[in-house]
N, C-alpha and C positions, 0 to 999 in steps of 0.2 A: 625248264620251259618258261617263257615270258608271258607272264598273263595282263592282260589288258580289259580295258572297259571301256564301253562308248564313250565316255567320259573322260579318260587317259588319251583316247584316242585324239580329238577334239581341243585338248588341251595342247598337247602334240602340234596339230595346223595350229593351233596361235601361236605358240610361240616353242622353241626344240628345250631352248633354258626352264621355262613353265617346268618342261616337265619331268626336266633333271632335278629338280628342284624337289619339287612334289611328290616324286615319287620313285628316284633314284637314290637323291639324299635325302627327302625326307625330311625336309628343313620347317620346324617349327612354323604355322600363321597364324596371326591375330583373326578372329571371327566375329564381324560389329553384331551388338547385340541385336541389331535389326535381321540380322542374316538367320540370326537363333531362331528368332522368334517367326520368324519367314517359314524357315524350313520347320517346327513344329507345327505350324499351322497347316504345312501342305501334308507330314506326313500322319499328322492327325487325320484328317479327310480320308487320304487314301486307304486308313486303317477301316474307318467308316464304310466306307465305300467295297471295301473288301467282304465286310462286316456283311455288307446286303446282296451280295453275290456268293458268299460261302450259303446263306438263308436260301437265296431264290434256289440253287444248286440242289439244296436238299429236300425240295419241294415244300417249303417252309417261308416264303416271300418277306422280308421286314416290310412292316410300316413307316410310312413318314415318323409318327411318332416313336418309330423304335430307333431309327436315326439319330432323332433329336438326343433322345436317353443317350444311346451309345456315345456323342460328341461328349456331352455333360460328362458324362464317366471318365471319356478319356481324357479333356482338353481342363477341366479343372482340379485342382489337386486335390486332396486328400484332406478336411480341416479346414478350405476354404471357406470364409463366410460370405455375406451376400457385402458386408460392409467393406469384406476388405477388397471385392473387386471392385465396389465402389473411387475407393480410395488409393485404388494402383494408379502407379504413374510410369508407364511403361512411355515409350518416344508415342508421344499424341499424333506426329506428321504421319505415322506409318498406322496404330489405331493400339489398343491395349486389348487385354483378354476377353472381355465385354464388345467391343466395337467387334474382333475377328469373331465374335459370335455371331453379332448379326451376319454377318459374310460369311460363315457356313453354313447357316439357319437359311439363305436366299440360297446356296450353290446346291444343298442337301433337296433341299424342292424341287427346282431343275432336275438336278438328275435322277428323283427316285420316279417322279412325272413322266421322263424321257425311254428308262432302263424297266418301270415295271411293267412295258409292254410284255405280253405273256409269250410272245413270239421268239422275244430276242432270249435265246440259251445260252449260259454259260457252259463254254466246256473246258474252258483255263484260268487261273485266275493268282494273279502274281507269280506266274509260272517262270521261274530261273530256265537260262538255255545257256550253254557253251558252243565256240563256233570255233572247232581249230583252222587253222591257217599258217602252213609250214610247223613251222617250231613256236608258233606263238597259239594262245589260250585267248578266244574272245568270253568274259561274263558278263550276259547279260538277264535280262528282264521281259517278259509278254507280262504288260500289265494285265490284261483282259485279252480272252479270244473267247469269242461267240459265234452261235448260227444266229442269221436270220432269214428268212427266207431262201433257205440252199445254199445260200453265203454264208463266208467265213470271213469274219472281222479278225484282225492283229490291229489291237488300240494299245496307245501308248496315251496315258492320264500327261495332261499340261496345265499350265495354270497362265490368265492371260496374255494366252498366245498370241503371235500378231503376225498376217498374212506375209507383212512385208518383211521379218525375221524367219520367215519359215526353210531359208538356205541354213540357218542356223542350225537344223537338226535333221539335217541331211545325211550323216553318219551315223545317229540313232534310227535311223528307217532302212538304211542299208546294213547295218550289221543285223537290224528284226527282219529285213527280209531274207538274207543270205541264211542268217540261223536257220530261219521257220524251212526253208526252202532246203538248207542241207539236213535237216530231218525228215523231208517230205519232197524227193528227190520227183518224185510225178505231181509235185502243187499245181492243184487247176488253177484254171484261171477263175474258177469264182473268189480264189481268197485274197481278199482287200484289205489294204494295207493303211492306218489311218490315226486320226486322233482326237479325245475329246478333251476341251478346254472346261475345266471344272466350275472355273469362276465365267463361263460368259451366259449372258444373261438370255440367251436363244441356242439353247444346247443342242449340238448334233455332231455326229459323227463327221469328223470332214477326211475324206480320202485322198491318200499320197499316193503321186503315181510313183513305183519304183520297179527297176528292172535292172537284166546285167550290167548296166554301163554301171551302175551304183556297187554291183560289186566290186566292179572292175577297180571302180575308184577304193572299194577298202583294204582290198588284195594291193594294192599301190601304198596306201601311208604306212599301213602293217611292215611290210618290206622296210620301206624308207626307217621307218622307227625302228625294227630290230635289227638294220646294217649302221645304224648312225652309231657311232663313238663318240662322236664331241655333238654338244649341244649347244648352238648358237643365239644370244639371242638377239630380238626385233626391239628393240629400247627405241620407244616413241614412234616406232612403224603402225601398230596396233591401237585401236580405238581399248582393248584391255589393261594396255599398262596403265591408265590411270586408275585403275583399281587394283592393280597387281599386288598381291601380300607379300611377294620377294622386291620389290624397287631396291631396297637397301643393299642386299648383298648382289642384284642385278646389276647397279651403279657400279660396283668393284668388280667386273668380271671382267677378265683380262686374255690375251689370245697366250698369255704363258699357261693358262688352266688347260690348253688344248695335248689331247694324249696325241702320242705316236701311230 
């Protein structure tokens, strides 16, 4: 069975080669250290933030200060001194371990301010979903589902998300809606579909509209990806190749690579 992720899926519409690449062959990519430190820093939070909703769950609430504590535990190592985060020299443009402090120290306040309304319930939280579809396996993610007031939130954590990108994850809200919806084949209409942006500096829930058309559209690239045999690519089509971690072996792909 072909398994997939919002994420294969996505990679897939940029480009057919992406994801021959990535994840048919499997071909070695370079990861700039900014990229590390990027994705540490968000899956730091999220761990945090987990942290205060496994608490609120158990009728045990964190503190802002237990956040803080919990960051410190997770985000600095083991041995660290106070001199040597001084004295780090991580890329200055993007910030070092010290600077992404303060910038979870501001997101952490936001959102324990926003979420420890006594209202808002968890009832899921990093909850894995599978969504078959024909002969393929979707894995995914409900980062958060909550009541609040009779409503049902399906949130998905982002991190400076931008209105005008928001076509950009449009197959992450249609594979959470299709999941959530083929587990819960009579879903009212109270549950809303949405997302909160960790780093913005006026936190709220902001809600996606999604509906069958979006399935429609996932049951369409699913298909498309698991009949494709040859994988094409968009060299210089794509605002992505200029970041592409394949260009090199991209540049030598030749229509002799195409099967029968």
């Amino acid at each position: 069975m072909l398994k997939l992720t919002p994420k294969s899926i996505k990679d897939f519409q940029t480009c057919g080669l992406l994801y021959d690449y990535r994840y048919n062959q499997g071909l070695s990519e370079t990861i700039p250290s900014r990229q590390i430190m990027t994705d540490r820093f968000e899956d730091t939070l999220k761990n945090v933030i987990n942290f205060f909703f496994y608490k609120k769950q158990s009728g045990s609430p964190a503190s802002y200060s237990a956040l803080q504590n919990r960051w410190q535990k997770l985000w600095f190592p083991k041995g660290v001194s106070a001199q040597d985060v001084i004295n780090e020299k991580h890329e200055t443009a993007y910030g070092n371990t010290a600077s992404l402090t303060s910038k979870a120290t501001a997101a952490l306040m936001n959102f324990h301010e926003y979420f420890s309304n006594p209202k808002i319930i968890p009832v899921g939280i990093s909850e894995e979903y599978t969504l078959p579809i024909g002969s393929v396996l979707i894995k995914g993610v409900f980062d958060l589902i909550y009541v609040l007031d009779n409503n049902i939130h399906v949130v998905k954590w982002m991190f400076n998300a931008k209105d005008s990108n928001s076509h950009l994850h449009n197959t992450d809200f249609a594979c959470m809606y299709y999941a959530y919806k083929n587990q819960n084949p009579n879903m009212p209409s109270s549950v809303k579909f949405g997302y909160y942006d960790i780093m913005e500096h006026n936190p709220s829930v902001k809600i996606q509209n999604v509906n069958n058309d979006d399935i429609e559209a996932i049951k369409f690239w699913v298909e498309e990806l698991s009949n494709d045999k040859n994988f094409f690519p968009r060299r210089g089509l794509t605002y992505y190749c200029k970041r592409c971690p394949f260009d090199t072996p991209c540049s030598k792909w030749s229509f002799k690579n195409l099967k029968d």
